[in-house]
C-alpha positions in Angstrom: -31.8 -27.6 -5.1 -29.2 -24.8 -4.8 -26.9 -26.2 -6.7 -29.5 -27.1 -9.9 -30.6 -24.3 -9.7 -27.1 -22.4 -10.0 -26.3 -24.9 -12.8 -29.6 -23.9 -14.7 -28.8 -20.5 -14.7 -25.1 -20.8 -15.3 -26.5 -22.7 -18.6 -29.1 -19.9 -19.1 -27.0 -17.1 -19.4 -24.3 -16.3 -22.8 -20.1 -15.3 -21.8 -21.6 -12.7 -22.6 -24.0 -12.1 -20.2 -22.4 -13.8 -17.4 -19.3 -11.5 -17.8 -21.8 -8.3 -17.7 -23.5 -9.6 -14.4 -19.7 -10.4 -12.8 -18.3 -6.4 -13.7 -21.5 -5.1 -12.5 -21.1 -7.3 -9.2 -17.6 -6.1 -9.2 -18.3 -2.5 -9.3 -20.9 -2.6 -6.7 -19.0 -4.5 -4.4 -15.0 -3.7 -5.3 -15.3 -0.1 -6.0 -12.8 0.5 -3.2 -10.5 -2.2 -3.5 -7.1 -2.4 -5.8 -8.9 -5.1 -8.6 -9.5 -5.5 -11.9 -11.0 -7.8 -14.3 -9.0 -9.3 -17.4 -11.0 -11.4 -20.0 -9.6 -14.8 -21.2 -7.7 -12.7 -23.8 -5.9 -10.8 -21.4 -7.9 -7.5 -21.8 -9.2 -5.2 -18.9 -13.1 -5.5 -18.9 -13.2 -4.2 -15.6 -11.3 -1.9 -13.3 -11.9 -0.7 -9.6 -12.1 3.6 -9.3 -9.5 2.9 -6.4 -7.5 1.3 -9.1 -8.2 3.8 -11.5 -7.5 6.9 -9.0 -4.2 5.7 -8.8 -3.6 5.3 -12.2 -4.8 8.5 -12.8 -6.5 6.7 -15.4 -10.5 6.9 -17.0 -12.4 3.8 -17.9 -11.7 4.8 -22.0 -8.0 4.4 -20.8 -8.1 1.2 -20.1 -11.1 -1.1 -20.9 -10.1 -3.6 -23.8 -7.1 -2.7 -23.6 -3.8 -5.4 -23.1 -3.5 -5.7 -19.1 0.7 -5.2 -19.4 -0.2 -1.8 -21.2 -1.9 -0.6 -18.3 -1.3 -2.3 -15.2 1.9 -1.0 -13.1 3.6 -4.1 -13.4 7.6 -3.6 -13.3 9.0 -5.2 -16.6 11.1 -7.7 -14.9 7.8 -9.5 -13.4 5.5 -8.7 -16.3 6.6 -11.9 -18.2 6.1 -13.9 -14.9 2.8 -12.6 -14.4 1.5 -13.4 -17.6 2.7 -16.9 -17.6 1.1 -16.7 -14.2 -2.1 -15.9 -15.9 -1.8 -18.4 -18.6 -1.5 -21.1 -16.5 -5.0 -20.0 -14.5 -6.4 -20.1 -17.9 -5.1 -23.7 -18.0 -5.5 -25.6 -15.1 -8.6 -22.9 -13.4 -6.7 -22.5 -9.9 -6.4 -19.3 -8.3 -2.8 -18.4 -7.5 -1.3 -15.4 -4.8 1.9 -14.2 -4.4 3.6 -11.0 -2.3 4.3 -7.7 -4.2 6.4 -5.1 -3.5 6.1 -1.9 -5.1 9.3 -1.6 -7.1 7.8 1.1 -9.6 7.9 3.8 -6.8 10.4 3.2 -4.4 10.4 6.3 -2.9 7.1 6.8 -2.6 4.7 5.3 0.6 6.3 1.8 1.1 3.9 -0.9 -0.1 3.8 -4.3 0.2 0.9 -6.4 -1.5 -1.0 -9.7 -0.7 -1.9 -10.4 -4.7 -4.4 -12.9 -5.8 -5.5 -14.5 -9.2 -9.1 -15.4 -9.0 -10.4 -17.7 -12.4 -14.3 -17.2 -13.0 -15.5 -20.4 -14.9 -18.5 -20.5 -17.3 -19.1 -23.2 -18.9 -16.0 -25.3 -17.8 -14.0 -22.2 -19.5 -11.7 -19.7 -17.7 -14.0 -16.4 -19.3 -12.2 -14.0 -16.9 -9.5 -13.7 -14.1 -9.3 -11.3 -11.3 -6.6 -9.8 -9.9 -6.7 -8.3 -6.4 -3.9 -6.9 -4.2 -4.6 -6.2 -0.4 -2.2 -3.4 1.1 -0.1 -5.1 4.3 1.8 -3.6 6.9 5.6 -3.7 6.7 8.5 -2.8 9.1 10.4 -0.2 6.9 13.6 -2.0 7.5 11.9 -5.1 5.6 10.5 -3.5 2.9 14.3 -2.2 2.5 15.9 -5.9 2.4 13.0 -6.9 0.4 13.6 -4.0 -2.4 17.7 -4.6 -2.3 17.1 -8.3 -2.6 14.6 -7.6 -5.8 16.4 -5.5 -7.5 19.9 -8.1 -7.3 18.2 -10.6 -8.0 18.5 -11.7 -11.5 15.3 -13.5 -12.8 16.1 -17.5 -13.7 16.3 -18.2 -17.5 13.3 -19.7 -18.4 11.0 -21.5 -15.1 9.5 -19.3 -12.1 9.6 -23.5 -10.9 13.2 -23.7 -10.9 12.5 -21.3 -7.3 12.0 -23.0 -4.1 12.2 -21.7 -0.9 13.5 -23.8 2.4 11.4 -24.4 5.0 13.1 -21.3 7.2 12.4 -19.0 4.4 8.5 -19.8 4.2 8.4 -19.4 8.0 10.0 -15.8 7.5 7.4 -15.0 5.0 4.7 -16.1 6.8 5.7 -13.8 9.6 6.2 -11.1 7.5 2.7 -11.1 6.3 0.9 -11.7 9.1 2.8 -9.7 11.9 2.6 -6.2 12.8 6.0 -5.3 13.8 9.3 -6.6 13.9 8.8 -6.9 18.2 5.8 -9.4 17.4 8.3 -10.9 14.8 11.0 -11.3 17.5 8.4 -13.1 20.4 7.1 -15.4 17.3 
């Protein structure tokens, strides 16, 4: 019954409509979180006041507009983040990945738990979410992390062509998840 009845009203409502209800359940219920909406043309229809604050940034600022003109995305990952974004519009899968905060290095350290969220209407992609979560990191790894980003050079044309061994996932998995590098070490 659930489920016919969430398909009738799916059907019921316009894009329109369905993307009205989604920022209005996204204001009351992600007011405090870093998140924002883009539409499947890549424009900010919504944005969190958390997200705004730290902006320093109005709603006027940034509703409609592109997301790379107003998201603090470094330039070297904002190619990768909107091929990221095309491919949710494609093949409707969320996607996460770990951000550091390169833009202000000397600021609070800040490492991210990012992720992609498609909402579908209609079979179609209408809008995506992106949400960070703040994590925990020793300073000494949010050092290594930064150096390592910054001498990195990006690979030609395919974020694919990157794989990680099996030693290097484990690594990342700890670093999420742990609180310290002492919990690290007994892991």
């Amino acid at each position: 019954f659930l489920q016919t009845h969430q398909h009738r009203i799916k059907t019921m409502l316009s894009t329109e409509e369905y993307l009205q209800k989604l920022i209005d359940s996204f204001e009351l219920i992600n007011a405090n979180e870093l998140v924002y909406l883009i539409n499947c043309e890549l424009r900010v229809i919504y944005m969190s006041k958390l997200m705004l604050d730290i902006l320093n940034k109005q709603p006027s600022d940034v509703l409609g507009k592109y997301f790379l003109e107003v998201s603090p995305v470094p330039d070297d990952n904002a190619l990768a983040l909107e091929k990221s974004l095309q491919q949710i519009l494609e093949n409707k899968q969320s996607s996460t990945f770990l951000s550091i905060n390169s833009l202000r290095p000397k600021e609070e350290n800040r490492a991210l738990t990012c992720i992609q969220t498609p909402y579908i209407h209609n079979d179609q992609v209408v809008a995506i979410s992106l949400q960070g979560k703040q994590i925990s990191m020793p300073i000494d790894v949010y050092s290594i992390l930064m150096k390592s980003q910054l001498e990195q050079t990006p690979p030609e044309d395919n974020l694919e062509d990157i794989s990680l061994s099996h030693r290097e996932q484990q690594i990342i998995f700890l670093l999420i998840h742990c609180k310290n590098s002492l919990e690290i070490a007994q892991v």
